[in-house]
N, C-alpha and C positions, 0 to 999 in steps of 0.2 A: 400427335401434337394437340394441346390443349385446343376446346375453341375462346377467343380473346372479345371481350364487350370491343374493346377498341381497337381501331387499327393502328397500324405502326405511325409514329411522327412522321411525317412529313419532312419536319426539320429539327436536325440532333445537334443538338446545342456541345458546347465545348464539356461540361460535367457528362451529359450522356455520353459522349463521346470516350472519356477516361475510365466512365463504368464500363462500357463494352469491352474495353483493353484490360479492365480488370478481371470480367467475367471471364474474358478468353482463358485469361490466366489461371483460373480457377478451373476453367474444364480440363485445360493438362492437367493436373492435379489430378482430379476424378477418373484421366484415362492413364493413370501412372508416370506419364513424361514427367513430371514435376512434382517438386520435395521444397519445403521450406530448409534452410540449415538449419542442423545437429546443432549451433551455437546458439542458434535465435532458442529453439525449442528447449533448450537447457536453461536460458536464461528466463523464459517464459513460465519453467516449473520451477526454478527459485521464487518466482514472485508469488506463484500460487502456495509456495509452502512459508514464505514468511510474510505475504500480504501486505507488502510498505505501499506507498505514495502509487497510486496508477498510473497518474501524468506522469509523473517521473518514469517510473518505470516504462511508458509508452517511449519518451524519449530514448530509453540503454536500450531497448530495443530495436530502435530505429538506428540506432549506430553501431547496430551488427551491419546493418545491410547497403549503410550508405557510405561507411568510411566515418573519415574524420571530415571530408570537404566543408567548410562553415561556410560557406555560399549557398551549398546543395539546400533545398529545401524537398524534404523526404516526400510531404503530403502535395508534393505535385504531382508526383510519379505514381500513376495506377498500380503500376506494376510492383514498387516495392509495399505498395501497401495492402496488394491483393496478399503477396509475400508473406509481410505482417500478420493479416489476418489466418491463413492458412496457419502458418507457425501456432500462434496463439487458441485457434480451436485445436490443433494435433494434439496440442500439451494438454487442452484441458480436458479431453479427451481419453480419462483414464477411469482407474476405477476410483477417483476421487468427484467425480462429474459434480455432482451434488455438496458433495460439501464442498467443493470450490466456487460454486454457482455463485455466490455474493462477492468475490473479488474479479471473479468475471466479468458481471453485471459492469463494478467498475469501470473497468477500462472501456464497457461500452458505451459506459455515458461520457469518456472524454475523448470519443473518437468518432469523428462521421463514418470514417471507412469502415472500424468495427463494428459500428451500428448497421451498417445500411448492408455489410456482407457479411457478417457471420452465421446468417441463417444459411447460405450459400454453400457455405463451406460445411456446416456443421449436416446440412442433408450429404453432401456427398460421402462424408464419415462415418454417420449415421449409417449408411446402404451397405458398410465394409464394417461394420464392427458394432453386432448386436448389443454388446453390453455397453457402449454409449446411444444407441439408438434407446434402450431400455430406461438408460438414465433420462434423455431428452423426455421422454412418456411423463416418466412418471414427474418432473420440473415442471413440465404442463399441466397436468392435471391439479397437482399443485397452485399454481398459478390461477387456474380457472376455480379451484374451487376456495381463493383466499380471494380474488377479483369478485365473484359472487354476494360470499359473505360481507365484502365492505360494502359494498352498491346496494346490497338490501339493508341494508342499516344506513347508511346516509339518505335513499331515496325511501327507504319502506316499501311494505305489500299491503294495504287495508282490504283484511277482506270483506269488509263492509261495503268497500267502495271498489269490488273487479278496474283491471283493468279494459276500459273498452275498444271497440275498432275503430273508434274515432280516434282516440289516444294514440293507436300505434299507425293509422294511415295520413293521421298529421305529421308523424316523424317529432314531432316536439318532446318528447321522451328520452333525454340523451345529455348527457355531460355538457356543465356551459362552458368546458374546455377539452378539446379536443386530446384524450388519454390514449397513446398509443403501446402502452407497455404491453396488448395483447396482440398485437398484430404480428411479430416475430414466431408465436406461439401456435395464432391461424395458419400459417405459412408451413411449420410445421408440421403440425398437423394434417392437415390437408394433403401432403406428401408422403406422411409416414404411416397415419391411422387415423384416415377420414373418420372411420363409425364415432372415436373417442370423442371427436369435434362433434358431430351428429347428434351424438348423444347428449354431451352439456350445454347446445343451443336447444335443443330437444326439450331437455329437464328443466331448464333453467326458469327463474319465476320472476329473472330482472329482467325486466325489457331493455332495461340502459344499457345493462351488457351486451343485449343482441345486436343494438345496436350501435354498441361501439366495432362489434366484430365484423358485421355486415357493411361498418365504413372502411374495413381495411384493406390495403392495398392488394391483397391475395383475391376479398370479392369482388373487388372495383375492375381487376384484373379479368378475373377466369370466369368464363361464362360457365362452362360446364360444372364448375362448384357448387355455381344456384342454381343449375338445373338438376344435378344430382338432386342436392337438400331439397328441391320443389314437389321432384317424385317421392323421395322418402318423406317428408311429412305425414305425419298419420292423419286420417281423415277428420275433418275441424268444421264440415258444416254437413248438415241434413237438407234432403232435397227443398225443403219450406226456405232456406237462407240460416236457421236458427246455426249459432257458432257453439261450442263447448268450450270457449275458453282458452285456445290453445295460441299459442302468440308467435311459434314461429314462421306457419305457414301463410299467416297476413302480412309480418315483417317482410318475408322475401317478396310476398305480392308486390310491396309498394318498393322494397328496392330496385325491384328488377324493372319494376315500369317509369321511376324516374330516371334509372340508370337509361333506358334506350332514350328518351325525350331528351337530357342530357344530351347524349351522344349525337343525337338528331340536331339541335342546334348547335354544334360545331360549327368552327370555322375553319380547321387546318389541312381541309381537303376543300378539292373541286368537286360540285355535287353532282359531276360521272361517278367520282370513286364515293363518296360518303352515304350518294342514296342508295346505290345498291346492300351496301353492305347493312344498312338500317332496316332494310324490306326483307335481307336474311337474317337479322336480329330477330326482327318483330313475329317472322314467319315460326322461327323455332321458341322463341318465347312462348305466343300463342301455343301453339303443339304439344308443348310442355306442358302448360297448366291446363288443355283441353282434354288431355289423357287421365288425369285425375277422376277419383269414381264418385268425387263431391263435386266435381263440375257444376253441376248446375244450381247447388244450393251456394257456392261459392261468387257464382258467376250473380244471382239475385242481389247479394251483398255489395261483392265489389265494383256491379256494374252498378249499382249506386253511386257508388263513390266516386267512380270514374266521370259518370252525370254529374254530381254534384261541384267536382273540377270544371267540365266540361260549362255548368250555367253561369260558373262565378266569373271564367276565364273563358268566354266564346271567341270565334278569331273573327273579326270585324274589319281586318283588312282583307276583303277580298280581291281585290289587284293585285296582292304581293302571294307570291304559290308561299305555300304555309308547312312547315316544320311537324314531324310528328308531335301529334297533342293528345291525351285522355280520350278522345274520342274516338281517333285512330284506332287505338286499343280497344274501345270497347264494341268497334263495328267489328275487327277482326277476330275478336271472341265469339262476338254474336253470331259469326258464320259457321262456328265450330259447335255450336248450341244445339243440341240432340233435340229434336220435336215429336210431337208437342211438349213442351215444359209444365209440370204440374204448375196450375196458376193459386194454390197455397203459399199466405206467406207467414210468416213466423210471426206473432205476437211477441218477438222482442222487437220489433219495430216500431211498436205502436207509442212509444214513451220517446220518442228521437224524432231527429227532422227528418228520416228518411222514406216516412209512407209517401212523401209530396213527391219528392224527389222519383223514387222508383216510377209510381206512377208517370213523371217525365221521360224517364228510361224506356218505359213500354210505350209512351209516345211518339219517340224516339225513331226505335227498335221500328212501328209499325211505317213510319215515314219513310223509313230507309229502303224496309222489307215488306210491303203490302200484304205479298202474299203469303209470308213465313211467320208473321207476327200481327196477333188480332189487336183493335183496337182494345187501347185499356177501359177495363170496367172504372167508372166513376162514383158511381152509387155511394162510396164510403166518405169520399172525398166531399159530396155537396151534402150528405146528410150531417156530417162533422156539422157544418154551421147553424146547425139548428138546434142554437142554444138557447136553458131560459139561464134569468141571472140565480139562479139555484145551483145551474150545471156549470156556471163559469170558474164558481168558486170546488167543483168537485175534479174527480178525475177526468172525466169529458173537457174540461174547459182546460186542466194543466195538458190534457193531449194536445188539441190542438192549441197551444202554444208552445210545444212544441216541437210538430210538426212545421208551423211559420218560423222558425228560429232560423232555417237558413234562407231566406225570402228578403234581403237587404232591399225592400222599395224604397231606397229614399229618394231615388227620382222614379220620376213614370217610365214607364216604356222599358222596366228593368225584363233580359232578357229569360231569366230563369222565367218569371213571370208570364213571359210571353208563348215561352213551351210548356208550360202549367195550363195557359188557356187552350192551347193547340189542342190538349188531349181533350177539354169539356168541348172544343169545334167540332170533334171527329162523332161525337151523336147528331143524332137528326134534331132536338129539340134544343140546341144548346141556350138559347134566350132564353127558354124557359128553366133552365138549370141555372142559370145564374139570376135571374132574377127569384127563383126558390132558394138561393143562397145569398140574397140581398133583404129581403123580405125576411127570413130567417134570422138574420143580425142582428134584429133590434136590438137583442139586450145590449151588444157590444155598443151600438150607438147611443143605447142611454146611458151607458155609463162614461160617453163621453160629454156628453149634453149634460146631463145631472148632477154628477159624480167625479167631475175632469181632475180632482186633485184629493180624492180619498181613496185613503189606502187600508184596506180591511184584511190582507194578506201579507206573510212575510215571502209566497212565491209569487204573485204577480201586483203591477202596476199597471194604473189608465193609461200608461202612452204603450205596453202591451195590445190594448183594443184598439188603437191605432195603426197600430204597425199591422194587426189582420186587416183591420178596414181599406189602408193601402194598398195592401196587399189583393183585398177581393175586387176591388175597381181596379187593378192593373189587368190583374188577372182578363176581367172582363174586355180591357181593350187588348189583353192579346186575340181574345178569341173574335172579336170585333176585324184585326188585322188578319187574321186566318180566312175571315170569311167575306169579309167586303173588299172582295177583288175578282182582277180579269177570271174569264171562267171560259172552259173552251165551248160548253154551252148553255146561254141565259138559261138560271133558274132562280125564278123568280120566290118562290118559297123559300131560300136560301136569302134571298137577296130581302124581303120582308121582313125574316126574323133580326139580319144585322141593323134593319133601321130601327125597330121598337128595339134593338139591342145599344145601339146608338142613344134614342131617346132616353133610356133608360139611365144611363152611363151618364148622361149630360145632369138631370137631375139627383142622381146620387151624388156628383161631386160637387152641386152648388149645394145641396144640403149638408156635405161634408165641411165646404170653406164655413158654413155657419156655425159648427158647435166641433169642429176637430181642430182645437188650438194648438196639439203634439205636430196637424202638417198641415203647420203655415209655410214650408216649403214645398210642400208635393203637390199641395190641390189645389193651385194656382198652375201650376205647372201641368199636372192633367187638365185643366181647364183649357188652356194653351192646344195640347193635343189633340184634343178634339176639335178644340176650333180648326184649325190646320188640317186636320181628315175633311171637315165639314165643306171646307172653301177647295179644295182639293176635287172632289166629286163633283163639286158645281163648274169648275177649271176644265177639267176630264169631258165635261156632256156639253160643252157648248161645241166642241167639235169633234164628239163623238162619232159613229154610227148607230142608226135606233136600235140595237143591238147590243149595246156596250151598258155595260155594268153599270157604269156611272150615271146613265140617265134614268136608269130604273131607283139608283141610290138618290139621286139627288132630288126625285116626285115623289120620293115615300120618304124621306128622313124631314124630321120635325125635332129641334126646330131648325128654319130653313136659314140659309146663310146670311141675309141681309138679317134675318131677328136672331141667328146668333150672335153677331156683329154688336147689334143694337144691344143684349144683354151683354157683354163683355164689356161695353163702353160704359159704362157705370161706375165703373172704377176706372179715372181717365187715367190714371199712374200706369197700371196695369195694362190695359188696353194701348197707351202710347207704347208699352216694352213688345207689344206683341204685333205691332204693325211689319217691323224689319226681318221676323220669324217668319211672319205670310211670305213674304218676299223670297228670303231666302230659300222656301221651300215649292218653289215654281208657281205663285200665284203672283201672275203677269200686272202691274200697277195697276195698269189701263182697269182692268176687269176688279183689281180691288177700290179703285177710284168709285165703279159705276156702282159696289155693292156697299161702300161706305154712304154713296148717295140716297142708294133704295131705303137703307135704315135710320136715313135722314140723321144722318150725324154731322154736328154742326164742326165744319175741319180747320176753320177760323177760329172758332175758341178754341179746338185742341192745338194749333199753333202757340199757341199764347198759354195756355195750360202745362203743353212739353217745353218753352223756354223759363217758365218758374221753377219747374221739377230739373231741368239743368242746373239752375242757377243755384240751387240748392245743395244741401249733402251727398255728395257721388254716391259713399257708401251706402246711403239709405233707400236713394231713390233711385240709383243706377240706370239713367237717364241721358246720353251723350248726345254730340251735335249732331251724329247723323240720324239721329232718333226726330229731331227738330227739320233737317234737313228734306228726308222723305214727307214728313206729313206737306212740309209747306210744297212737296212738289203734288203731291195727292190734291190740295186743297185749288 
């Protein structure tokens, strides 16, 4: 018995229900109890020898078996349409196979039941009478190589322009309506002479075909289908990650791992029955593709990808127990991952967004598993930034842009970011790495200061050096969040580097609100964060122990919270939106009262400041009464 991705319904609707009764009916057939009539099957080779009207003829058919009753309605009864069907493959079923293949065709396109069972029928035929088995072959191969031919002529091959792994682990590659005329043929196939199928997913140079075939119901069905084709694939990476080109064995990569996620978020079981059966998906998937002898060039690539899912889409509800996800997948491959790993990686990396990325992966990988996976080398990472405006315009400069390409900071605190800094936390010197990677940027910041709307390239634009600069101050406050926290024991040299990491941070992103007009949404915003970390640690050490993190942060971070206070109040718009934030994020009134007082902010005029900014444009100054409300209770 096949193994099945899915388990059986739960609940058989009234159609399943007639199919089962049909099926049944078909298996006598297959075990000799059952015969269509000698009338039907006579009647059904007149039509294929004089080819009139199908509907019609669908109906003379149907009134062999039903009578004359004009009540009856035929297409309720499973049975006489399993009937039907049976009859209608017997007869066609000769040595005319082929050249009746187009009046066949008909009657399938004006019948559910002939559609949906005559593949049914025609395999059991098939197994009893070589020379219609031989016909079915060769109508397939047929099929697949006139299905070929159109799909590369309406989508093309450029080979100027390969197809890449980004391409096919998007899945965006595929018809914008779903063509099922090969699915009957899959199904076939797969029964009668898997190599044939093997072989024109194998060969084939459309990706749209793979993936019309890989959505059909035969793969969506049979696990051991894609596991077969997962072993047979011929080898498609080298231990560095580097691909050849080869499209099917990344196709079933990414079917098989949305197919279990998928399955994993169901609803039609109780998850007694649903998890287990998902932990023995996962278990034999992994296995599968762990037995391969490009495992681990395979495993550098896809466990990219897998990260790359995994930073866009992190699970942030952690109250609610979480569904298999991307990273499910990538921990239990990681555990199958033969060590040491050569730490080579392919220089076709180096033009995509995946150097960032992997290095997240080894991030990852070392958090999970300490002692199985070293921390990742960096060096490439913070030298990238040291650009002059010579190299921005060269190949260095289109590099890293696009390696930032999948780095969406458009708020702060973005989490890929936040695992990007994790890996520069895990050195001893990491202040010093980013501020060598802050210091480094200048060109990117003159050319936002200078330059904020010339464009001298038809491959990059200034709001490009934005989007890095964003990017390298998140980054920074991820590693800032890695490292300015509980520790099981005070180290103070850690605790040192995060406040000149701090300080640092605070003054790159007031130098950023002045000359980066691409994020007048983000660096007010980081500005925010920080303040909130700042008031945080001063919150933390008033009822600390002398021991605790927080009072060693809060004697060495500059500037200190009443003068960060004080410079945020400068802008009273800004500073009013930011009050309700402190709040919300455990800084007790009373104690934001005493440190609004220390910075001698006058809370009388911001009363009167936040009731003009209410009174004003919502949209503009987004400003509400309980913005007014709190200060007058502060005041």
């Amino acid at each position: 018995m096949n193994k099945e991705w899915q388990l059986p319904p739960a609940y058989e609707s009234e159609m399943q229900k007639s199919y089962t009764i049909a099926e049944s009916l078909i298996r006598d057939f297959a075990e000799g109890s059952f015969a269509s009539p000698d009338l039907l099957i006579t009647s059904v080779t007149e039509y294929f020898c004089i080819q009139d009207d199908a509907e019609n003829a669908l109906k003379r058919f149907t009134t062999h078996l039903d009578g004359s009753h004009e009540d009856f309605d035929a297409s309720d009864d499973p049975r006489i349409q399993a009937t039907l069907v049976i009859g209608i493959v017997t007869a066609w079923a000769s040595s005319e196979t082929e050249n009746w293949y187009t009046a066949f065709r008909a009657l399938v396109r004006n019948s559910w039941w002939v559609e949906h069972l005559w593949t049914e029928v025609a395999l059991v035929v098939a197994l009893k009478n070589d020379a219609f088995k031989e016909a079915l072959l060769n109508l397939a191969e047929q099929h697949f190589a006139d299905a070929e031919k159109k799909l590369l002529q309406e989508y093309g091959v450029d080979p100027s322009h390969p197809i890449t792994l980004d391409e096919i682990w998007y899945g965006h590659t595929r018809e914008s309506r779903t063509d099922d005329s090969s699915w009957p043929w899959v199904k076939l196939l797969a029964k009668l002479d898997l190599n044939t199928l093997f072989k024109w997913m194998n060969s084939t140079q459309s990706l749209v075909l793979i993936n019309r075939v890989l959505d059909s119901p035969e793969f969506y069905r049979n696990y051991d289908l894609w596991e077969q084709f997962t072993y047979r694939s011929p080898t498609s990476f080298q231990s560095d990650g580097s691909w050849d080109g080869a499209l099917l064995l990344p196709s079933l990569l990414r079917r098989g791992s949305m197919q279990l996620i998928h399955i994993a978020d169901g609803y039609g079981h109780p998850p007694s029955v649903l998890e287990p059966h998902v932990e023995s998906l996962l278990a034999s998937f992994v296995d599968t593709v762990a037995k391969r002898s490009d495992f681990e060039g395979l495993f550098k690539r896809w466990g990219t990808w897998l990260t790359r899912q995994y930073l866009n889409f992190p699970d942030n509800n952690s109250g609610q127990k979480r569904s298999l996800s991307s990273q499910d997948i990538l921990w239990a491959l990681a555990d199958k991952l033969p060590l040491p790993c050569s730490p080579t990686v392919s220089e076709q990396l180096n033009f995509s967004w995946e150097p960032w990325v992997y290095q997240s992966m080894l991030a990852l990988l070392h958090s999970n598993q300490p002692d199985r996976f070293p921390a990742p080398d960096i060096r490439d990472f913070i030298n990238e930034w040291n650009l002059t405006p010579t190299e921005w315009n060269s190949s260095k400069g289109q590099s890293i842009r696009s390696h930032v390409s999948e780095y969406h900071a458009t708020q702060p605190n973005n989490y890929a970011c936040r695992v990007l800094g994790y890996s520069v936390a895990l050195s001893d010197n990491f202040t010093s790495h980013w501020l060598n990677m802050w210091n480094s940027s200048v060109a990117l910041r003159e050319i936002l200061e200078f330059r904020p709307i010339y464009k001298i390239s038809a491959e990059w634009q200034p709001s490009d050096a934005s989007r890095l600069m964003c990017t390298l101050v998140d980054v920074g406050l991820g590693i800032l969040d890695c490292t300015a926290n509980a520790q099981e024991t005070l180290n103070p040299e850690i605790l040192n580097q995060s406040a000149a990491l701090f300080q640092a941070l605070w003054e790159a992103t007031t130098e950023m609100l002045s000359i980066d007009f691409y994020g007048n949404d983000f660096w007010p915003i980081m500005q925010q964060h920080l303040v909130i970390r700042r008031l945080q640690w001063t919150v933390e050490a008033k009822n600390a122990n002398d021991d605790h993190y927080s009072i060693w942060l809060d004697k060495a971070t500059y500037p200190t919270s009443p003068e960060i206070l004080a410079l945020v109040a400068s802008n009273p718009c800004s500073f009013i939106s930011l009050l309700p934030i402190l709040v919300q994020n455990k800084v007790p009134k009373q104690t934001l009262k005493d440190l609004l007082n220390q910075a001698e902010i006058d809370l009388v005029s911001l009363v009167s400041s936040a009731d003009r900014y209410q009174s004003g444009p919502e949209m503009k100054f987004k400003i509400y009464p309980y913005h007014v409300n709190l200060i007058e209770e502060l005041a």
